[in-house]
C-alpha positions in Angstrom: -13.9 11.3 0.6 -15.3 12.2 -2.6 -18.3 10.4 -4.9 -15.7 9.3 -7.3 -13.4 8.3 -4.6 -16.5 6.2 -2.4 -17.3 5.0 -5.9 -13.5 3.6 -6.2 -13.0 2.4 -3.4 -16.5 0.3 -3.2 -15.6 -1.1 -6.6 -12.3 -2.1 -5.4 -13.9 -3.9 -2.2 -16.3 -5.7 -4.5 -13.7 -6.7 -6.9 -11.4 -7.9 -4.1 -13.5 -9.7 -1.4 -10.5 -9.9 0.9 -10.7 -6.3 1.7 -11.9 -5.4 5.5 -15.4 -3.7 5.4 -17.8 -2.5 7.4 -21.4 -0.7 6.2 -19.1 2.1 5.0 -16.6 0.9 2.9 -13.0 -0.1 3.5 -11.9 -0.4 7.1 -8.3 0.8 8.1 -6.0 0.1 11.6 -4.1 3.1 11.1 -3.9 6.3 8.4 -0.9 4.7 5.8 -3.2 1.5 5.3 -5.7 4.1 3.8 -3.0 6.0 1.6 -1.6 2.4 0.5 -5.2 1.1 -0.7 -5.9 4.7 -1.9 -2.8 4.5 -4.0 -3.5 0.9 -5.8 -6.8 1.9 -6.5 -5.5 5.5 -8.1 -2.8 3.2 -10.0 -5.6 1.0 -11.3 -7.7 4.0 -12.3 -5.0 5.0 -14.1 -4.5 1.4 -16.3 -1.3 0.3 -14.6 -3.1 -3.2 -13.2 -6.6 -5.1 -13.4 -8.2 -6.4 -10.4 -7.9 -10.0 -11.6 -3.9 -8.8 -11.8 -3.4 -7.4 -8.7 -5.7 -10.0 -6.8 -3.2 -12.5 -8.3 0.1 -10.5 -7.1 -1.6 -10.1 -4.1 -2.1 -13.7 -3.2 1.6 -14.5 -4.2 2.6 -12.2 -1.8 0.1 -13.3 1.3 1.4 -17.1 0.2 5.1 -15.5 0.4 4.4 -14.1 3.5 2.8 -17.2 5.2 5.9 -19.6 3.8 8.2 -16.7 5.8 6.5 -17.1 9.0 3.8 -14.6 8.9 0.3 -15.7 11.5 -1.9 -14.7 8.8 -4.0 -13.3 11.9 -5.5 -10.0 9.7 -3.1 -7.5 11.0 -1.0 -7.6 8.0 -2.7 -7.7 5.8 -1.9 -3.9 3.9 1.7 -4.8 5.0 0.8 -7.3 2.1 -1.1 -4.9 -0.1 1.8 -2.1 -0.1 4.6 -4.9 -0.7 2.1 -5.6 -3.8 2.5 -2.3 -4.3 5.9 -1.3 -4.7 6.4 -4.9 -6.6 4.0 -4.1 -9.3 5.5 -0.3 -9.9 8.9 -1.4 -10.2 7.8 -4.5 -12.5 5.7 -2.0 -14.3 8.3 0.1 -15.1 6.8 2.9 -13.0 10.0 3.4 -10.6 13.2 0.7 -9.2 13.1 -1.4 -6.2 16.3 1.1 -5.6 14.4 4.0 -5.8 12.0 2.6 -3.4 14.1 1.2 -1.1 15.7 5.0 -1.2 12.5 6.6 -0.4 12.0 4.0 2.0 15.1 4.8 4.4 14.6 8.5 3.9 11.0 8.6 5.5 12.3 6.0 8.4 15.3 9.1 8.7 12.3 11.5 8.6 10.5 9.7 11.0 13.3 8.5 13.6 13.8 13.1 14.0 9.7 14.0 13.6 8.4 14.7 17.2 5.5 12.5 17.7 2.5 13.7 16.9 3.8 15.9 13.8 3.4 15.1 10.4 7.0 13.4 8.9 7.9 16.1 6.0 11.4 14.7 3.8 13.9 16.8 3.5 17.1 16.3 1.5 19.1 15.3 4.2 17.0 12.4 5.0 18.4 11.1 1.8 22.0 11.2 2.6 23.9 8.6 4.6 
């Protein structure tokens, strides 16, 4: 990790207290919560949200979540952040829902044929079918 990206990502756990952190910074279950909070701070670099913003459409999703069912235990909570995510790009104007959902099925495609233990690559026939 960088200086600029330590310096992000520890203004991003300061602004949003609901972040898990150790003495480091940030703390992450597995490599895809890291690219999720990596991209929403990036994205709020880049103007697209505040923190006050996406704290808010964060909560409505964790609230969302909670009304479906979800434990609320800590373990999903960047299931939470990355359904933040994609909402506030396609409200944004950024990309569709379709165009996620698209992307969405093509890396599960990509995934379901990747031997485990290799990195997932698309290809264009993970977009067909």
């Amino acid at each position: 990790m960088t200086a600029v990206d330590r310096h992000a990502a520890l203004a991003a756990t300061r602004a949003l207290p609901g972040i898990p952190v150790d003495a480091d910074g940030p703390v992450f279950r597995e490599p895809w919560e890291a690219h999720a909070f990596a991209m929403a701070v990036t994205l709020h670099a880049r103007g697209l949200f505040t923190w006050p913003e996406w704290a808010a459409a964060l909560a409505e999703e964790i609230l969302r979540a909670q009304a479906a069912g979800d434990a609320d235990c800590g373990d999903t909570y960047y299931r939470h952040w990355l359904a933040t995510l994609e909402r506030l790009v396609a409200e944004k104007g950024l990309t569709t829902s379709a165009t996620l959902a698209r992307y969405r099925d093509a890396w599960d495609h990509a995934a379901d044929r990747t031997p485990h233990g290799k990195p997932i690559e698309l290809c264009p026939d993970d977009f067909v079918g």
